[in-house]
N, C-alpha and C positions, 0 to 999 in steps of 0.2 A: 504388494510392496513390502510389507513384512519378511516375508521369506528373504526377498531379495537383499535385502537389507542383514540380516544374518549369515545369510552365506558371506556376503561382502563381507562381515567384520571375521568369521569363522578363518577367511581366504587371506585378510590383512592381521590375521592375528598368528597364522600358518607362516606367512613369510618375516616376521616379527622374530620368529621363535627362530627359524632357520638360520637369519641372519646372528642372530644370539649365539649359534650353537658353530657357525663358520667363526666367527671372532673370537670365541674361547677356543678352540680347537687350534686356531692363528696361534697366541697367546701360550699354549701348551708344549706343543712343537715348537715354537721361539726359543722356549725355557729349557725344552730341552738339548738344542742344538747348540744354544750357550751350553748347557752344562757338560756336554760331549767335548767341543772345543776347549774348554778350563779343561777337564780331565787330560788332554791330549799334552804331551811335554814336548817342548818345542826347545830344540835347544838353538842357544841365541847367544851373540857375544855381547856384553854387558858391563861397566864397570859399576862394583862391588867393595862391601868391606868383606874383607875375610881374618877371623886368626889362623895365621898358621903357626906349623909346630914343627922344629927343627929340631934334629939329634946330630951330635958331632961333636967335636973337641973345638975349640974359640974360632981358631983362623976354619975348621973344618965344616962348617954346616952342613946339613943336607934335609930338603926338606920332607916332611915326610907326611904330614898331613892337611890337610885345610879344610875350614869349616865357613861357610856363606851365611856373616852375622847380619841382623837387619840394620842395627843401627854403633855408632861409634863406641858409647855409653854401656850399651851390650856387650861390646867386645871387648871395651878392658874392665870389667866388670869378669868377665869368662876366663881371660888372660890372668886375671889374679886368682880366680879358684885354682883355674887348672895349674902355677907355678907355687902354689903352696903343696899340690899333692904329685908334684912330678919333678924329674930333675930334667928336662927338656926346656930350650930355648920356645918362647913363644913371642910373638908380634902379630901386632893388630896392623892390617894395609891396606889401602885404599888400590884396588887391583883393575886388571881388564884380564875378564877370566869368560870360558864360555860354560854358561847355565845353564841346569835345564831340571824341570821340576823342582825348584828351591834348593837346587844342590851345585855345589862347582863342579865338571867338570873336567875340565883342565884350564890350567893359570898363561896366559899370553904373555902378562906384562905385570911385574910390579910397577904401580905409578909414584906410592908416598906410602912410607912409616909413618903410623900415626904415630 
């Protein structure tokens, strides 16, 4: 009965261990198939703030750069460095632009001057 009895726990401690090693393994591949998909840039239409930066003469603009800021506060925060060291028009807007890995790029629609 002894023996028997050890193999039993030997046998339930075998599948104990198995099951342990299929669920991390689950877990590991989960982790990294999220981190493949974040990696992966998916470009997406989205509305955004962005500053942009315009060169021209008054009635003439034209724009020439934009930047995808996170938040309002940021961007005219950014808008006043960058108009203290540049002679370019700049503005913060609330846009529909298409994205893709945290960058614009390209602008569909201005919606609002902040």
């Amino acid at each position: 009965m002894g023996k028997i009895k050890i193999i039993a726990f030997l046998i339930l401690a075998f599948i104990i261990y198995k099951i342990f090693i299929s669920v991390k393994n689950f877990e590991t591949s989960l982790d990294k198939q999220v981190a493949e998909i974040e990696k992966m840039d998916f470009e997406k239409e989205d509305e955004v703030i962005g500053l942009m930066m315009y060169l021209g003469q008054e009635g003439d603009l034209e724009l020439v750069e934009h930047l995808l800021v996170k938040s309002r506060s940021k961007c005219f925060e950014m808008k006043a460095t960058a108009e203290e060291y540049s002679n370019a028009y700049y503005e913060c807007a609330r846009i529909k632009a298409m994205v893709k890995g945290g960058k614009i790029i390209s602008i569909i629609e201005e919606l609002e001057v902040l």
